[in-house]
N, C-alpha and C positions, 0 to 999 in steps of 0.2 A: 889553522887548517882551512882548507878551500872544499866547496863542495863541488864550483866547476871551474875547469880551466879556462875557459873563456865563454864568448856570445856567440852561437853560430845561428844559423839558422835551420828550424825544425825539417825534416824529411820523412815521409809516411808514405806506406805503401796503402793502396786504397782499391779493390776489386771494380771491374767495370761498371757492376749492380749497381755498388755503391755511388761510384761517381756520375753515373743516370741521377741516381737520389735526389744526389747534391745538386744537382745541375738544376732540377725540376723545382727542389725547396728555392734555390733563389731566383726562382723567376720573382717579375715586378707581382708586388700585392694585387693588386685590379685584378692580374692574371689567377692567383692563386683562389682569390675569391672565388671565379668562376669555375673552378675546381672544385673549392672545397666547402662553399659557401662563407659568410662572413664570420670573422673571429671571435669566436664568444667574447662577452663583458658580463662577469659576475664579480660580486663582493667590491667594484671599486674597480677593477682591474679587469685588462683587455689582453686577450692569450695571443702570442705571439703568432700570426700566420702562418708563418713555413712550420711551425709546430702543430697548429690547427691542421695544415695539410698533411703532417707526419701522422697524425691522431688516425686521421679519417683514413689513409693509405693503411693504416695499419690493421683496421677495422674491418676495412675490404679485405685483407689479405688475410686474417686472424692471425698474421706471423707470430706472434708471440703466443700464439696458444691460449684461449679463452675454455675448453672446457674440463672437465675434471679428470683426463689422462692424465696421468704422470706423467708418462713417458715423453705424450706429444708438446705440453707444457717447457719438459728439460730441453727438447731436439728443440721449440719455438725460439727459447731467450739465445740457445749457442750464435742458428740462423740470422737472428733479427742483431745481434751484438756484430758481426761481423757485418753486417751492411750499414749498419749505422754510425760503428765506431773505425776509423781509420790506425793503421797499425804505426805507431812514432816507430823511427829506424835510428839507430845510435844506441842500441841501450843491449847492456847482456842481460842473458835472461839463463838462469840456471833454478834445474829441477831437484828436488830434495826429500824427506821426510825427517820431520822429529818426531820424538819420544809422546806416543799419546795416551790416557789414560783403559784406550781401548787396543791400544796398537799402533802402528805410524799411522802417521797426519802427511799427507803431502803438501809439501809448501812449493812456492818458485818465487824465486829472488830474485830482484831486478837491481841494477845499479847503470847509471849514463855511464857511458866513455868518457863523458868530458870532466868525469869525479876524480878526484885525488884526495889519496888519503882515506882518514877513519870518516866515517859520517854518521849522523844523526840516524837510528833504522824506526821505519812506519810498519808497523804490523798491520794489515791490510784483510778486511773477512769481507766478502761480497756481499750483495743483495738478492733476494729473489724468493722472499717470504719462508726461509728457513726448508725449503721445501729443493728450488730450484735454482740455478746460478753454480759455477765450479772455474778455477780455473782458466777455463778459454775464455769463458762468458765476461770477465772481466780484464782480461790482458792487455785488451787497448788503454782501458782506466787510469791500469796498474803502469803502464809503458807510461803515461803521460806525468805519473806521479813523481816516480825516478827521473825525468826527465827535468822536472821542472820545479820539484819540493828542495833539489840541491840531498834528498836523502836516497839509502837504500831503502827497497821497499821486499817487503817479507808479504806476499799475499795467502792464505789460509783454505786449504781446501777441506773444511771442517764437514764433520756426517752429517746425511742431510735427512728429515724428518719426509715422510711419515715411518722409514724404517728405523731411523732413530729419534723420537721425539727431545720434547724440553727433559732435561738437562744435557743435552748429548752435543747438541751442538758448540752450547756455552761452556762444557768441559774443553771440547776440544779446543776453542778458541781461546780460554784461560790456560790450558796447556803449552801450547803454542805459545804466546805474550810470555809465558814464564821464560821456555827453553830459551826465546830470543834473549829475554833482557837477564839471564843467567847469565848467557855466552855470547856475548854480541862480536867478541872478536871471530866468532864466526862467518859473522856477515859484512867482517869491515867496520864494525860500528864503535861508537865511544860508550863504555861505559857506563850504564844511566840514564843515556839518553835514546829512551825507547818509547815509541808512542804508539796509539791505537787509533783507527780510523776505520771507517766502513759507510756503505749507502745501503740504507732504506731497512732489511731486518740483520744487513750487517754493522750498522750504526745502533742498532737496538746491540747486539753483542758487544760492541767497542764500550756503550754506555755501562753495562752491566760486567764485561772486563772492569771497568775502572769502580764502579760500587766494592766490587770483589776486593782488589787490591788496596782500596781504604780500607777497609775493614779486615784484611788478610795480608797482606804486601804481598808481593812490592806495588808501588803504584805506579800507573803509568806517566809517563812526563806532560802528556798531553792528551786529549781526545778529539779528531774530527769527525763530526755529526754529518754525514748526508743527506738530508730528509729523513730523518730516525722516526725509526716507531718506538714509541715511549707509554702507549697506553692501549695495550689489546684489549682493555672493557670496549673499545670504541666509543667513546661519550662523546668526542670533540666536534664542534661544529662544523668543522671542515669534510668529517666523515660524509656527511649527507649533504653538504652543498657541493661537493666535486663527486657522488658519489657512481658515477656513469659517464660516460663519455670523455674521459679525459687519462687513457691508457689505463691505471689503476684502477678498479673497482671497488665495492664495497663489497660484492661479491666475492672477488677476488678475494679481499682480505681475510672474510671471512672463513673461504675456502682454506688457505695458507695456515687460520688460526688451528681449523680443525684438524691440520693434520703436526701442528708446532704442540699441540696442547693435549692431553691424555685425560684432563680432568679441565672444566672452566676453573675451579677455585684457584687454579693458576695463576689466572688473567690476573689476580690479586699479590701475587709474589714478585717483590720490586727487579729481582733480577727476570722477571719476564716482560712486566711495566714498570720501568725504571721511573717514570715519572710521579708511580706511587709510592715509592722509598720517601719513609718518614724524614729522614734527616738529609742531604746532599753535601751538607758542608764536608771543605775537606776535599773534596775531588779536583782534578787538574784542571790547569787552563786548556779551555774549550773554544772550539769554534761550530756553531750550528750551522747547515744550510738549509733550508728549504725554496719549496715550488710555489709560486700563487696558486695555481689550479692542481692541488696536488691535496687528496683525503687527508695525509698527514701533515699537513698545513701547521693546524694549529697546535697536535700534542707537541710536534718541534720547539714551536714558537714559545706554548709555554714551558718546557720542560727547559730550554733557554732562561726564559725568565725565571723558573724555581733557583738555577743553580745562578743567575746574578743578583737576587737576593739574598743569598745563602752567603752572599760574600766569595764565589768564585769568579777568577776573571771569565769572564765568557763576551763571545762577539755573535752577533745573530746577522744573519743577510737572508732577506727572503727575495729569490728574482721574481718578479712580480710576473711576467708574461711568460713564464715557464710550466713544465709538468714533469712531473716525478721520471725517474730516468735521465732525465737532464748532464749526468756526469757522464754517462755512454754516449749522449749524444754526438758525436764530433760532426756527424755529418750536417749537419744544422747550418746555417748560415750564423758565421762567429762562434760555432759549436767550440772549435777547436780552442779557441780563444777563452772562455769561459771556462774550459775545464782547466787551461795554463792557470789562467788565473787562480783560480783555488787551489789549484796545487804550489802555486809558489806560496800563497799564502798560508796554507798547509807547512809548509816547511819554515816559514817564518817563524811561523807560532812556537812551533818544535825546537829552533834553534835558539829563539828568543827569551825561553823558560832555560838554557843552561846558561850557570852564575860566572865560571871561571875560564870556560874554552870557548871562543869564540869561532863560530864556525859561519861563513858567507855562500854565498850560493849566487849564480850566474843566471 
């Protein structure tokens, strides 16, 4: 089986805004400095410029919505996803619902043009502190996933908190992974070969999917991590060394916690902080990513480390000059590049963990 028919070369549709953006991020450094002043240097590590100028642009403009509206929060990430991230072109995109424990879930399925055949399927839950994120806010991600993992990708529009707190979200997300990996000829898919993936409190769901299905099956084939949140006590050092100025707050997080959580004794239940589950072993092969300048720096890094002691394959990559958000970015100077890259390796992983059918990707 082939996941693509051949090599072509990427095409994206990119709004004016946007390609302003673009144009500004890669001016020469000197230039950018006097914009945006110099790049921070914390823990060992130098943040990327045209990131530093993304930070500060964003800061001026509160695009993503800094205070405790709802509403203005959801309308920030849709806004700010569409100027940042560019639209991959080649890829279908079809809308759907499955079976939810509260009623349908809306999903949208992605698969390249250039797939043939059955393929490996990513079930895909967004980011945006359990709170915000849907759908559009992540489609550019989800286009670029399909495009370049060689799989279909199944994205999740799970309930969002504070109208539906913890458990509601990680039902709908556990419901979803089910109906996929039940029926995957649904989506094109092989068999078994179903995986879970998410950024930021959608990798917190992907990790607590896969706790669930070791101890419940089925289990997923794989997991990717995008800078997961793995410990809402907040303990990690990383909390308070990135914990202002660098797009995520600790604010923020905390804001997101209050409205993810109904009780704090929560913070304490491994499917909310996965990285506090007594035992790991047993869980699929993993891939982590994280941010240097990113609060969840270090639950990542260790919650990585728990599950390569445990005897699970796991691979960690931290980009060191980055900041959380990082998979939305395309518009970045090598944005575009950076997020191929994980997504091919994404699909490596996926395709590399089935024993008997060899599946390739382009």
């Amino acid at each position: 089986m082939c996941g693509h028919s051949g090599h072509m070369t990427d095409t994206f549709q990119i709004s004016p805004a946007a390609r302003g953006l673009r144009r500004m991020l890669a001016l020469p450094p000197r230039w950018i400095e006097r914009l945006a002043g110099p790049a921070p240097q914390l823990d060992g590590r130098t943040l990327d410029p045209a990131v530093h100028l993304l930070v500060r642009a964003n800061e001026r403009l509160q695009a993503t919505g800094k205070d405790g509206d709802l509403q203005h929060r959801r309308d920030g990430i849709r806004r700010s996803s569409r100027l940042i991230m560019p639209t991959l072109q080649g890829i279908s995109v079809t809308n759907r619902t499955l079976p939810g424990p509260d009623g349908a879930i809306p999903v949208r399925v992605y698969r390249s043009h250039r797939s043939v055949g059955p393929l490996p399927v990513i079930v895909y839950f967004h980011g945006g502190g359990w709170v915000v994120g849907d759908l559009d806010s992540h489609d550019g991600s989800c286009r670029m996933l399909a495009g370049h993992s060689g799989a279909a990708v199944v994205s999740v529009d799970y309930r969002l908190a504070p109208e539906f707190p913890f458990p509601g979200p990680l039902d709908d997300a556990w419901a979803a992974f089910r109906y996929v990996f039940d029926h995957p000829g649904e989506f094109g898919g092989v068999p078994g070969l179903v995986a879970v993936m998410g950024d930021s409190a959608g990798a917190n769901l992907a990790a607590a999917v896969c706790l669930r299905g070791r101890d419940d099956g089925p289990l997923p084939r794989a997991q990717i991590l995008i800078y997961p949140a793995t410990d809402l006590r907040m303990e990690q050092p990383s909390i308070d060394t990135f914990a202002d100025g660098f797009l995520l707050t600790k604010a923020d997080m905390i804001w997101y916690r209050e409205q993810y959580l109904t009780d704090p004794a929560q913070m304490s239940d491994p499917l909310v902080s996965p990285l506090l589950a007594p035992d790991v072993s047993g869980l699929p092969p993993t891939q982590v990513w994280t941010a240097g300048f990113d609060p969840l720096r270090d639950e990542g890094a260790r919650y990585a480390q728990r599950l390569q002691d445990a005897g699970v394959a796991c691979r960690y990559t931290c980009l060191d000059d980055q900041v959380h958000g990082f998979f939305s970015m395309g518009v970045l100077p090598g944005g575009m590049t950076r997020v191929a890259d994980i997504c091919r390796s994404a699909g490596e992983l996926v395709r590399s963990t089935h024993g008997t059918t060899r599946i390739s990707s382009g």
